[in-house]
Kinemage of the C-alpha trace (Angstrom):
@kinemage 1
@onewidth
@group {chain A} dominant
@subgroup {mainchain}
@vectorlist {calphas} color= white
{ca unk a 1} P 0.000 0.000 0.000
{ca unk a 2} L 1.562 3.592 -0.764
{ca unk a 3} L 0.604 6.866 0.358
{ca unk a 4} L 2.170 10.461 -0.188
{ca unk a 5} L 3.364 12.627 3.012
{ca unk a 6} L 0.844 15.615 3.840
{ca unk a 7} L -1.937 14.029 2.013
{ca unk a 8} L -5.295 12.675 2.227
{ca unk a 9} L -6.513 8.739 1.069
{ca unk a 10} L -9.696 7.870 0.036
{ca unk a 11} L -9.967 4.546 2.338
{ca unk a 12} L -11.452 1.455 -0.296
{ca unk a 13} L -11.713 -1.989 1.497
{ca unk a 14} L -11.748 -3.398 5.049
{ca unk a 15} L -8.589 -4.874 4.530
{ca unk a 16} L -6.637 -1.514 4.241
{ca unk a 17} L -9.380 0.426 7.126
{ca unk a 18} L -8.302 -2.641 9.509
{ca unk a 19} L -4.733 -1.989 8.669
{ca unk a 20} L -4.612 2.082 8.963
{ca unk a 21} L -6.755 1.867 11.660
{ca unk a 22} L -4.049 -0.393 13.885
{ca unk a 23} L -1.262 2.125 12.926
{ca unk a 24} L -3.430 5.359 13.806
{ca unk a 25} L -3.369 3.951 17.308
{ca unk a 26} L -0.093 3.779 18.005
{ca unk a 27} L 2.419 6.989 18.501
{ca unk a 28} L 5.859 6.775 16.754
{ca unk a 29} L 7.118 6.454 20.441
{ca unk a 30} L 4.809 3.125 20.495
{ca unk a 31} L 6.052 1.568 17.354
{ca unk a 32} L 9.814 2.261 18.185
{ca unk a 33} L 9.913 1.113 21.892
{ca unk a 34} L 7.432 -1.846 21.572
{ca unk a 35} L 8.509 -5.325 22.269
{ca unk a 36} L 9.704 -7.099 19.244
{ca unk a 37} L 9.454 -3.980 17.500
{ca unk a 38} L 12.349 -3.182 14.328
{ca unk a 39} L 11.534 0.234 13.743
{ca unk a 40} L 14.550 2.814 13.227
{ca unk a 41} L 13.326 6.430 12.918
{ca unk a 42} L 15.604 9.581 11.133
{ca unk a 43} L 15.575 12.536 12.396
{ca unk a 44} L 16.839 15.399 14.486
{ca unk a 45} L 19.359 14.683 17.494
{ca unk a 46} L 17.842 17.907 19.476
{ca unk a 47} L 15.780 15.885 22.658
{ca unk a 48} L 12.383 18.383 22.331
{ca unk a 49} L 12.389 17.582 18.332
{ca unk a 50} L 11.984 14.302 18.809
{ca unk a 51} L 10.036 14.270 22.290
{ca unk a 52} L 7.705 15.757 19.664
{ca unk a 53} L 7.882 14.120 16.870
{ca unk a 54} L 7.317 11.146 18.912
{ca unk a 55} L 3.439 12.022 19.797
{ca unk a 56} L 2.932 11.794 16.429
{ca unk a 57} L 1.289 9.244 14.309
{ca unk a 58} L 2.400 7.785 11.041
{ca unk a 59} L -1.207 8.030 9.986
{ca unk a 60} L -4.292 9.531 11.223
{ca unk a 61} L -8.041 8.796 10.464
{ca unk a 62} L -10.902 10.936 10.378
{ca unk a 63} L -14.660 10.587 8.263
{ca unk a 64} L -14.965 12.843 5.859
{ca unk a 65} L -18.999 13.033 3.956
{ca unk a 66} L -19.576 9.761 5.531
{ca unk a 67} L -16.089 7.920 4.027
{ca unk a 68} L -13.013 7.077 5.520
{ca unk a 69} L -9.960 9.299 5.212
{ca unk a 70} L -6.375 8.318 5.866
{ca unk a 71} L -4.245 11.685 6.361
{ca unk a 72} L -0.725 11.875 6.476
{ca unk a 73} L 2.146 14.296 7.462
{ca unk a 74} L 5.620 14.818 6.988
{ca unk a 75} L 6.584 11.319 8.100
{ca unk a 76} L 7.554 9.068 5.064
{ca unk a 77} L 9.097 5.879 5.001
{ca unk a 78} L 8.444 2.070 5.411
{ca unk a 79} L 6.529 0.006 8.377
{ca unk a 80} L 5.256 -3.254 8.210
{ca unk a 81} L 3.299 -5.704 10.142
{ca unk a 82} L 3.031 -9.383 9.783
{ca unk a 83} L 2.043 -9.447 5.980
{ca unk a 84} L 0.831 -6.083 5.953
{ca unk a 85} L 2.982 -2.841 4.450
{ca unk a 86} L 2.416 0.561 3.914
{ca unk a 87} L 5.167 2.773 2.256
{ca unk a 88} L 4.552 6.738 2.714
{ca unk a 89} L 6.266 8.535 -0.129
{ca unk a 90} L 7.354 12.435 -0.761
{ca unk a 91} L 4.430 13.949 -2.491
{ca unk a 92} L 7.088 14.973 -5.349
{ca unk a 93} L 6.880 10.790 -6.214
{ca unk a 94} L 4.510 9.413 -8.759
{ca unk a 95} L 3.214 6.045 -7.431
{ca unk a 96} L 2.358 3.254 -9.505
{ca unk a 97} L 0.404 0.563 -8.206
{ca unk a 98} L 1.236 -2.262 -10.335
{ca unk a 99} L 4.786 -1.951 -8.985
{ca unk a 100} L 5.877 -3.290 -5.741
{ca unk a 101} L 8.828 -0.010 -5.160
{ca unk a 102} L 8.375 3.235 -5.966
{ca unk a 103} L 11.268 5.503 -7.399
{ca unk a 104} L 10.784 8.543 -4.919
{ca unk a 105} L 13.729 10.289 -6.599
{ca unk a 106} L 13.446 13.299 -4.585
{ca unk a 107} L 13.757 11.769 -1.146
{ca unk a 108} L 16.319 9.818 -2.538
{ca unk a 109} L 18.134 13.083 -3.909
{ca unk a 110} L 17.521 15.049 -0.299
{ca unk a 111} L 19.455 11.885 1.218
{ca unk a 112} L 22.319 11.600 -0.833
{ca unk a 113} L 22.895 15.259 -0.642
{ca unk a 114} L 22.500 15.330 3.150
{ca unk a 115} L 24.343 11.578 3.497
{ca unk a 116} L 27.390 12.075 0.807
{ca unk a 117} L 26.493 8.781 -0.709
{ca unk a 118} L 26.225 8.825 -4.615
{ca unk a 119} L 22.949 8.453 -5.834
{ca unk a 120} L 23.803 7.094 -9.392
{ca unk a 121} L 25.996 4.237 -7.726
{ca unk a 122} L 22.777 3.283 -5.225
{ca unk a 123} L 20.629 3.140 -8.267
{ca unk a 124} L 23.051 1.400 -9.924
{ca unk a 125} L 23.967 -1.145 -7.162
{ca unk a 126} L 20.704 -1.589 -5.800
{ca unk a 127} L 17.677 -2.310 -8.516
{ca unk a 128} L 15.329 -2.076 -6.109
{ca unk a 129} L 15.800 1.767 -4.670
{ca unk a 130} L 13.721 0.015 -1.178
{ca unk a 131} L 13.241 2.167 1.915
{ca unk a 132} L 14.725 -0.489 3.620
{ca unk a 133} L 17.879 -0.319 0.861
{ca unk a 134} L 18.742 3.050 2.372
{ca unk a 135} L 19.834 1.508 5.483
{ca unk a 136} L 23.196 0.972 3.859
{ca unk a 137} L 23.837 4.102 2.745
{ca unk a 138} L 23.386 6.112 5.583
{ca unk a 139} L 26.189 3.423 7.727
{ca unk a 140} L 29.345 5.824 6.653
{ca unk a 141} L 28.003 8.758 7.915
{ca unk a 142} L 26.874 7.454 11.359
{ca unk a 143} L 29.692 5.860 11.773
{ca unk a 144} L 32.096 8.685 11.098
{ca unk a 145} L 29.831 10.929 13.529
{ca unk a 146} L 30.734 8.531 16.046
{ca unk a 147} L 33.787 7.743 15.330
{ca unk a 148} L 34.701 11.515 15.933
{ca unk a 149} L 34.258 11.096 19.388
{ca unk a 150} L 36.786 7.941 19.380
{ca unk a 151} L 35.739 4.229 19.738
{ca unk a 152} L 33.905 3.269 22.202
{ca unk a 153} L 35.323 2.043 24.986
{ca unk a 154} L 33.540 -0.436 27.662
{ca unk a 155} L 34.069 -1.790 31.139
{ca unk a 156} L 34.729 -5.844 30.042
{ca unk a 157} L 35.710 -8.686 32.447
{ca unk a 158} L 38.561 -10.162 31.841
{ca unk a 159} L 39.665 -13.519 33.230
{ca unk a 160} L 43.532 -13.876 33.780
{ca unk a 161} L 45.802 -16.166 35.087
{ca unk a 162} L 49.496 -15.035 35.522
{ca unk a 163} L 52.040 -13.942 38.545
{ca unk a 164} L 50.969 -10.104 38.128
{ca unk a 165} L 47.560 -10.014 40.463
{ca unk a 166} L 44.921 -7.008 39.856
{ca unk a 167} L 41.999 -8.296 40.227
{ca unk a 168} L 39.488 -10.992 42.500
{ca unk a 169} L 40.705 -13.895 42.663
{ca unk a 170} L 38.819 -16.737 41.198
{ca unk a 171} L 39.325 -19.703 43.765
{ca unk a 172} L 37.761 -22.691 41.905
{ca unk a 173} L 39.435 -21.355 39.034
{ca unk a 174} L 42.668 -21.239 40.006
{ca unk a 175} L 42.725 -24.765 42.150
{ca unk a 176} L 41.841 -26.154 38.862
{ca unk a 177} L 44.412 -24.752 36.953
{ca unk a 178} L 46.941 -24.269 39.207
{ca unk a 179} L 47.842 -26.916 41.652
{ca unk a 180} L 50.275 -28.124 42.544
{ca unk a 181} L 51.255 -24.298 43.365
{ca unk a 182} L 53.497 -23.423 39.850
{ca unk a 183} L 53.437 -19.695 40.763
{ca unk a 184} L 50.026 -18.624 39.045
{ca unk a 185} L 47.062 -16.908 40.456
{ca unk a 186} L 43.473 -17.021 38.394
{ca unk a 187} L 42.119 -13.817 38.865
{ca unk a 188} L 39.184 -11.477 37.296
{ca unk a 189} L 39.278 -7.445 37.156
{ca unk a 190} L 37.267 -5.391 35.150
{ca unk a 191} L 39.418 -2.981 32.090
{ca unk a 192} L 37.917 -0.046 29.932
{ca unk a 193} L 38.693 -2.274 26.425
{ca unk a 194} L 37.401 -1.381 22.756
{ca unk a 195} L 36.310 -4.843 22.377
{ca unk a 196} L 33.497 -4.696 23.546
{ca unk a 197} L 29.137 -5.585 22.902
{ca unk a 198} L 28.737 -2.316 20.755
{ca unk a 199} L 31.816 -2.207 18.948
{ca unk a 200} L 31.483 -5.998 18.250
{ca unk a 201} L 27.654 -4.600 16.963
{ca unk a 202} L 29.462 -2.215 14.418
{ca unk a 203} L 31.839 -4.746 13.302
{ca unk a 204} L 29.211 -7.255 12.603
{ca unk a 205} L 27.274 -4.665 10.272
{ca unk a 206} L 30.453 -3.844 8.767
{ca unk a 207} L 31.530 -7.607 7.778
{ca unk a 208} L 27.613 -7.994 6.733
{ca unk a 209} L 27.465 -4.973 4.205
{ca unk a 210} L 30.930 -6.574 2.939
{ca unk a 211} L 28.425 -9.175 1.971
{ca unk a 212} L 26.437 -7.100 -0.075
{ca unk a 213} L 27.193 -6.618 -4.098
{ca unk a 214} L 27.191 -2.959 -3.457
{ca unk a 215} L 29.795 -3.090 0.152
{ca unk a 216} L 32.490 -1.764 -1.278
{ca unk a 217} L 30.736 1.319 -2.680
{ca unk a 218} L 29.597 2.050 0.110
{ca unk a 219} L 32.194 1.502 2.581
{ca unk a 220} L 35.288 2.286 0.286
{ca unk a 221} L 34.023 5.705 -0.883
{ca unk a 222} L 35.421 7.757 1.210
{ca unk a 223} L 38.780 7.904 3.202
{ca unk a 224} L 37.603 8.724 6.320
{ca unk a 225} L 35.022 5.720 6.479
{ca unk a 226} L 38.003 3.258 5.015
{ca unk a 227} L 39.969 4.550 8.064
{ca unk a 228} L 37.458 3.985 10.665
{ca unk a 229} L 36.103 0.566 9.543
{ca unk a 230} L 39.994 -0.407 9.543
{ca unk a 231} L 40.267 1.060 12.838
{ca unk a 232} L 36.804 -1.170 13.977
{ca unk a 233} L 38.662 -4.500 12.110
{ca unk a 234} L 41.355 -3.944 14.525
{ca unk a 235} L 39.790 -2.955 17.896
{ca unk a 236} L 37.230 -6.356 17.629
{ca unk a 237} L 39.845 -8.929 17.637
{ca unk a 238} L 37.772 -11.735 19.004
{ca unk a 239} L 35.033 -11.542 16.298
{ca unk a 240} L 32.973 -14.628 14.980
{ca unk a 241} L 30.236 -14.327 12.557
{ca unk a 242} L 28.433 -16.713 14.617
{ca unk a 243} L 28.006 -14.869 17.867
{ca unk a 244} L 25.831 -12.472 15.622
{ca unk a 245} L 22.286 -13.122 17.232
{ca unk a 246} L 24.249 -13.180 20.428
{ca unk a 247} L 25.752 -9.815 19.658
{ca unk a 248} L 22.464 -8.205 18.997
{ca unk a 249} L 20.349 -9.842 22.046
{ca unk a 250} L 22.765 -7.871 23.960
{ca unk a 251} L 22.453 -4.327 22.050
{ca unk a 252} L 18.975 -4.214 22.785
{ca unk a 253} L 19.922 -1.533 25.697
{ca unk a 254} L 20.595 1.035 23.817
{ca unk a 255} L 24.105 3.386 24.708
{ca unk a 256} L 23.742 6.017 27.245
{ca unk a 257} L 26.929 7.556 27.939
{ca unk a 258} L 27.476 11.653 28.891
{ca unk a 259} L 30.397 11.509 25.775
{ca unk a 260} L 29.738 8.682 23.126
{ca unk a 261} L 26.632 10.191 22.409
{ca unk a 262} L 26.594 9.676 18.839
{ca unk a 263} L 26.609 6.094 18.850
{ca unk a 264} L 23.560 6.139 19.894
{ca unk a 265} L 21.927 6.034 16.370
{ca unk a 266} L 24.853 4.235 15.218
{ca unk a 267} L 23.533 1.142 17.258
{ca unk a 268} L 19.904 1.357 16.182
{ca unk a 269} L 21.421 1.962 12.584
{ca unk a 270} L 23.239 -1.294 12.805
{ca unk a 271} L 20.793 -3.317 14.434
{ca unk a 272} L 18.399 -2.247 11.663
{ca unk a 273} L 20.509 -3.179 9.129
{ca unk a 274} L 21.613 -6.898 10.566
{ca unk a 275} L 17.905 -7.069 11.109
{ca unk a 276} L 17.041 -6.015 7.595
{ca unk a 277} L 16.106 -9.756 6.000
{ca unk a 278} L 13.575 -10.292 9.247
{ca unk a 279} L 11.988 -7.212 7.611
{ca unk a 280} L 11.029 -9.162 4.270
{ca unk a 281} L 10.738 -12.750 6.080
{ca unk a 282} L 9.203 -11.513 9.690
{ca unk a 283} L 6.367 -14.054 10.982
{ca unk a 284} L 5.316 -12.522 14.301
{ca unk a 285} L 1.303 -11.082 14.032
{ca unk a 286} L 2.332 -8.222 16.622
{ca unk a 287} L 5.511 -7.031 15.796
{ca unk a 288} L 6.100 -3.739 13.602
{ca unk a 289} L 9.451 -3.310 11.734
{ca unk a 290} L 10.649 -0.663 8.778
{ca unk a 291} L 12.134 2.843 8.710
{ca unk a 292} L 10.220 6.209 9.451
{ca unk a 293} L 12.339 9.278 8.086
{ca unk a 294} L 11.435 12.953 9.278
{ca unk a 295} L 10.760 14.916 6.439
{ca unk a 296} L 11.176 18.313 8.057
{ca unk a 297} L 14.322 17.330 9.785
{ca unk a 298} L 15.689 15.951 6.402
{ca unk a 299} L 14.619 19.018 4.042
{ca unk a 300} L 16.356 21.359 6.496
{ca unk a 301} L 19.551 19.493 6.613
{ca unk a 302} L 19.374 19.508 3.261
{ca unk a 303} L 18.913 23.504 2.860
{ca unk a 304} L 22.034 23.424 5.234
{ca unk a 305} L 24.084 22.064 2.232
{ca unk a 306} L 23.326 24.879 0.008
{ca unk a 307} L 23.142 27.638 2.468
{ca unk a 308} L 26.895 26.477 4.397
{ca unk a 309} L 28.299 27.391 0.924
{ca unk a 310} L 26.545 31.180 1.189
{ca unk a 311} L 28.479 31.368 4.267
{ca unk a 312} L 25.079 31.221 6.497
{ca unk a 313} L 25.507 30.102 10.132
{ca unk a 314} L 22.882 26.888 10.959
{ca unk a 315} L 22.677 27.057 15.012
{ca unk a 316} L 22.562 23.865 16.466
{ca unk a 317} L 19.662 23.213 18.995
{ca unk a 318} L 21.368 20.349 19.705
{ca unk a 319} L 24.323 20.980 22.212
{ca unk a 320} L 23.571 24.536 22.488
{ca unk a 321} L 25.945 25.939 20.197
{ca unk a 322} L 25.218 28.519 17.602
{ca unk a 323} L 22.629 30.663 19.517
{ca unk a 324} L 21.322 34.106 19.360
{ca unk a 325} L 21.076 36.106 22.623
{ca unk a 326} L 18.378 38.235 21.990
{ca unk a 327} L 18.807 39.271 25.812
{ca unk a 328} L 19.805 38.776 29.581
{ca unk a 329} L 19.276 39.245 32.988
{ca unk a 330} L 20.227 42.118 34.700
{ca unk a 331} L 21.360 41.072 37.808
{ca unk a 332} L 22.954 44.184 38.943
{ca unk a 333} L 25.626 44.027 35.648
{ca unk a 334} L 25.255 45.849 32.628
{ca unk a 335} L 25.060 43.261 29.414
{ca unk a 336} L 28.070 43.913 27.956
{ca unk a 337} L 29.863 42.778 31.405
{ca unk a 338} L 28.115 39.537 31.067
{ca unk a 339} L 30.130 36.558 31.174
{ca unk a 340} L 29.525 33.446 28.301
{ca unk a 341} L 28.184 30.936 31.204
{ca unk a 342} L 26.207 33.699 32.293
{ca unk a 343} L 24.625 34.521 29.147
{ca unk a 344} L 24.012 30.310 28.355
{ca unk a 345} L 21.929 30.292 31.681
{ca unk a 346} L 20.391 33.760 32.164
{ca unk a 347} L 19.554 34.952 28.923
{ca unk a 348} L 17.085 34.596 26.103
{ca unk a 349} L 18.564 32.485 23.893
{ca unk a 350} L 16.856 31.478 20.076
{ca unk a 351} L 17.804 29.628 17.354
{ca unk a 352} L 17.107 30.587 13.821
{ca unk a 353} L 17.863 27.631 11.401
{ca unk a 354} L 19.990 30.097 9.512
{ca unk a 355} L 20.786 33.462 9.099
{ca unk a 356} L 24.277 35.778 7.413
{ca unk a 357} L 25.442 39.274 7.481
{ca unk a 358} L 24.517 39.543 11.778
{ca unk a 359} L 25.391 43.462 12.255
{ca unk a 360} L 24.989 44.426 9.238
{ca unk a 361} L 21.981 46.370 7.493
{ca unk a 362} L 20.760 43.318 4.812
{ca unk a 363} L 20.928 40.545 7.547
{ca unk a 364} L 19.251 37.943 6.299
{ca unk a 365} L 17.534 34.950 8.812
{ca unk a 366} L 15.750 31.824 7.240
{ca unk a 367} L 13.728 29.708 8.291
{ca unk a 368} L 13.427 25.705 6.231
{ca unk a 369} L 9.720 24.251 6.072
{ca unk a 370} L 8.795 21.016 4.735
{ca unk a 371} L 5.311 22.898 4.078
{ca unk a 372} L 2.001 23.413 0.907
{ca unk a 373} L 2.230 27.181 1.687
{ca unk a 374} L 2.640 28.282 -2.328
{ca unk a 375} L 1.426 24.781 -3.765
{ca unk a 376} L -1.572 25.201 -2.009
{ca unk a 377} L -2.189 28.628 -1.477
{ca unk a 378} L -1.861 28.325 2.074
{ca unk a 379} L -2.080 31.348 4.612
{ca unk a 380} L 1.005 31.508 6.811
{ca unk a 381} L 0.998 29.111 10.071
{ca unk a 382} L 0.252 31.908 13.242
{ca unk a 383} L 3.778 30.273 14.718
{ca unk a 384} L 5.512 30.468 11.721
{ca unk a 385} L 5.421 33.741 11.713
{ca unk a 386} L 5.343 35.229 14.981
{ca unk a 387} L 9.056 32.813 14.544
{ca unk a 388} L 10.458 35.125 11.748
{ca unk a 389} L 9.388 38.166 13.039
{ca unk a 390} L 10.908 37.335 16.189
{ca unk a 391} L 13.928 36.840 14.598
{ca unk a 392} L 13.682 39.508 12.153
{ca unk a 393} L 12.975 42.304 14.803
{ca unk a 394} L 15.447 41.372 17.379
{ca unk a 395} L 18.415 40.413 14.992
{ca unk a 396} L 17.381 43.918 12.944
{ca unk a 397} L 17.145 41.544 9.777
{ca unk a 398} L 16.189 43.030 6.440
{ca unk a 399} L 14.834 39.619 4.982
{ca unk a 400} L 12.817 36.798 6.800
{ca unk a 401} L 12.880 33.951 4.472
{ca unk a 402} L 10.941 31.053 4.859
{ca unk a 403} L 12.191 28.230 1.847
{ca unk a 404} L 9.643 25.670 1.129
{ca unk a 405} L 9.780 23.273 -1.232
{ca unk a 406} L 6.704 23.528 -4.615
{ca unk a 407} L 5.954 22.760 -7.968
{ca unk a 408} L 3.773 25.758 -8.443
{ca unk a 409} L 4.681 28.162 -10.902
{ca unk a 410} L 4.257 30.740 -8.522
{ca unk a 411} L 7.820 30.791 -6.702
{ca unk a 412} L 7.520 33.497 -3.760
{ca unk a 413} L 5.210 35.864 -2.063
{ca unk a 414} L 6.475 38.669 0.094
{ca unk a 415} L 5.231 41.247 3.041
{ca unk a 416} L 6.048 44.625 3.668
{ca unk a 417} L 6.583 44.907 7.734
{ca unk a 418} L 5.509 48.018 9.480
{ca unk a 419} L 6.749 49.951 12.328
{ca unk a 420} L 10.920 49.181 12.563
{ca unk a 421} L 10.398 47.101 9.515
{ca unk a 422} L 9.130 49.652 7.437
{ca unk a 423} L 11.566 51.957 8.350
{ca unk a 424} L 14.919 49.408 7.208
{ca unk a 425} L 13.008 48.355 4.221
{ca unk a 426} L 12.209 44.435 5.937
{ca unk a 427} L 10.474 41.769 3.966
{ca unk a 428} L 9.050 38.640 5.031
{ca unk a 429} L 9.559 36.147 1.834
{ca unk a 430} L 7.963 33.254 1.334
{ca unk a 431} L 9.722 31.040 -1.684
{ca unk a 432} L 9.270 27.774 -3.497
{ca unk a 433} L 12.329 26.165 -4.024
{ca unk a 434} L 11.622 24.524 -7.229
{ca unk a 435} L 10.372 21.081 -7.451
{ca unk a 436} L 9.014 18.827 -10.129
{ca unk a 437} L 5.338 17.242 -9.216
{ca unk a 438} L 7.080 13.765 -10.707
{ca unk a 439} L 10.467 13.057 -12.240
{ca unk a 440} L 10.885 10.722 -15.387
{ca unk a 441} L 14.125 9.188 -14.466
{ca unk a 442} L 17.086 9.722 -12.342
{ca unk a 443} L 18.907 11.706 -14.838
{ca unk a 444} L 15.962 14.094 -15.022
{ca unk a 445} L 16.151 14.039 -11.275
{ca unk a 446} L 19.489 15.294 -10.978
{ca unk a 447} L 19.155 18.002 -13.674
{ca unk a 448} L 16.580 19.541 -12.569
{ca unk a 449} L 17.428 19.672 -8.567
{ca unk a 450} L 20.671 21.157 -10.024
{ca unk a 451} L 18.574 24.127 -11.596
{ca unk a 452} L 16.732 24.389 -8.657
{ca unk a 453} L 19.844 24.872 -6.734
{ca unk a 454} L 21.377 27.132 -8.991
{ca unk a 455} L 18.044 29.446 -9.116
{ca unk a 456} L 17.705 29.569 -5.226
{ca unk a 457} L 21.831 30.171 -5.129
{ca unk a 458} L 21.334 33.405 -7.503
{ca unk a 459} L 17.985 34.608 -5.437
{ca unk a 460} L 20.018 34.598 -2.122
{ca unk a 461} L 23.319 36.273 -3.348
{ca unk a 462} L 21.125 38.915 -4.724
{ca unk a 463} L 19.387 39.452 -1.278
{ca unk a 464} L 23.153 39.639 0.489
{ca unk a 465} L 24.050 42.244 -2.329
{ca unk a 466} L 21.119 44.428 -2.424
């Protein structure tokens, strides 16, 4: 069954009402954390975006003149039950029933762009362009995020049995292997080792894409992910392919640590991916399993790629970094005297997606939305806006851009702003990035997202010059 993100379904047989209907009453939190469940979900690292992304459902139902209406939003992806699938497309794909995949070239674009991974060598490599086919692709980039923070490195116990005691000693251990008395003690102690459950996790995905027709592509691209699956080869010495299913019972806690915090979707990654085949082959009547992706998450990372090169900043919710102070407390001090702690925890702090040219008179902030607004002649979201201007007032912006992405011929909208606004000339823009309703083929694809590009690249340099 295939749907389109921020869309409505006319609802045809019991079969698919039964089928909506059991995924409408479960959150996203439900369908990731339930027992047996094989769902890994894409999207933002920043705790309140997901907190409320979360709540949401993949689909909702409602009656509408008496018939049965499945609505979507800007979830897409793959989820499956027992024998029944539903696969939620961008509303840029054309779906064709009679075939069992779709080619959704644009999410497939937005990924490789966001991912680095070369979308003619996955089309090539992989016939069947799969949700679930994506799971390989996005392994480098997790794993070099994590691997920036070093390799993990986990309390093991170790069993020993030498003259050089640092440890308990194991009695019935070392009567066994030691008498008559030839100078050895058996001992255990517990050492911080890279050998370890999650490490042992990675290396298992790593020696399972190997597998694949399309491993080296993917894992051979680049220099940094050759380095760091050598470096994984050689930290997970005691490796066997059999101890896989043991290897994975034991990942089902996932990592919290206070500084290898981005192997935390590294582990779901690679448990999703060494759980892949139960995906296709999966027996169990109650268990859900497939990939969600955030759509809003992933369009904005992927306006980050453009924008980086215009020399925007992109604050990062997550971590903190990146903000605008937009004010403080007092506390006896005058602002400027204000140290940097004090400002993190006593001081109105925002974050714009992006903005360029702070302190200057065409400052320009934008905001990314994975929203109809020109396609479907949409009035502007209350939030939305109060947002910009926000952001517009207190940064003394010129332009307020919000970048959406459309098919409609009509590619912006703008507002004249009163009061400070009117007097420094400030718009509020609303713009279509270009995008076509269906692509014929990947080369098409690829064209015309270049264009696209190229046209929202001119329309922003001529904002910073104006």
């Amino acid at each position: 069954m295939f749907l389109k993100d921020n869309s409505k379904h006319s609802i045809n047989n019991k079969i698919e009402l039964d089928w909506l209907g059991t995924l409408s009453e479960k959150t996203l939190a439900e369908l990731l954390n339930g027992s047996g469940n094989s769902v890994f979900v894409l999207t933002s690292g920043n705790k309140d975006v997901t907190n409320s992304l979360l709540k949401q459902f993949v689909v909702n139902l409602q009656k509408e003149d008496g018939k049965d209406i499945a609505i979507t939003n800007n979830l897409v992806g793959f989820i499956g039950q027992s024998n029944n699938q539903l696969s939620i497309c961008s509303r840029f794909c054309k779906i064709d029933e009679t075939k069992d995949e779709q080619e959704d070239y644009f999410l497939h674009y937005l990924l490789s762009k966001v991912f680095a991974f070369n979308l003619v060598d996955f089309k090539h490599n992989m016939q069947q362009a799969s949700f679930l086919n994506l799971l390989f692709c996005l392994f480098p980039k997790f794993l070099n995020d994590a691997m920036s923070q070093g390799i993990y490195r986990k309390y093991q116990k170790k069993s020993f049995n030498n003259d050089k005691v640092h440890g308990n000693i194991d009695i019935s251990r070392h009567l066994k292997l030691n008498m008559p008395n030839n100078g050895r003690i058996a001992y255990d102690c517990r050492e911080l080792s890279q050998d370890n459950d999650v490490t042992q996790l990675i290396r298992h995905t790593i020696e399972f894409i190997k597998e694949k027709s399309f491993g080296n592509s993917i894992l051979n691209r680049q220099a940094e992910t050759r380095s760091n699956v050598l470096a994984l080869i050689n930290s997970t010495s005691s490796y066997r392919k059999q101890d896989r299913v043991k290897i994975i019972a034991q990942n089902r806690k996932i990592v919290v640590h206070p500084y290898y915090t981005k192997y935390v979707m590294l582990q779901k990654l690679c448990i999703a991916i060494l759980r892949r085949e139960d995906f296709k082959y999966k027996k169990s009547e109650s268990s859900f399993f497939g990939l969600i992706i955030d759509m809003a998450w992933l369009w904005e990372e992927y306006i980050a790629t453009l924008l980086i090169k215009l020399e925007f900043k992109h604050p990062m919710n997550l971590g903190g970094s990146g903000a605008v102070c937009f004010g403080a407390k007092i506390n006896g001090n005058s602002y400027e005297n204000l140290e940097e702690s004090d400002l993190r925890f006593n001081s109105i702090r925002r974050f714009p997606d992006f903005y360029w040219g702070r302190y200057t008179k065409n400052t320009i902030i934008v905001d990314a939305k994975y929203k109809n607004y020109i396609d479907a002649d949409r009035e502007l979201e209350r939030n939305d806006v109060n947002q910009m201007l926000a952001y517009l007032y207190g940064m003394k912006g010129k332009y307020a851009l919000i970048l959406c992405p459309g098919s409609s011929l009509d590619e912006e909208y703008e507002y004249a702003l009163f009061g400070w606004g009117e007097l420094n000339q400030a718009r509020l823009i609303v713009k279509n990035i270009e995008i076509k309703q269906s692509f014929v083929d990947l080369n098409d694809c690829l064209i015309s997202m270049e264009n696209s590009e190229n046209k929202l690249t001119g329309f922003i340099k001529n904002l910073q010059e104006s």
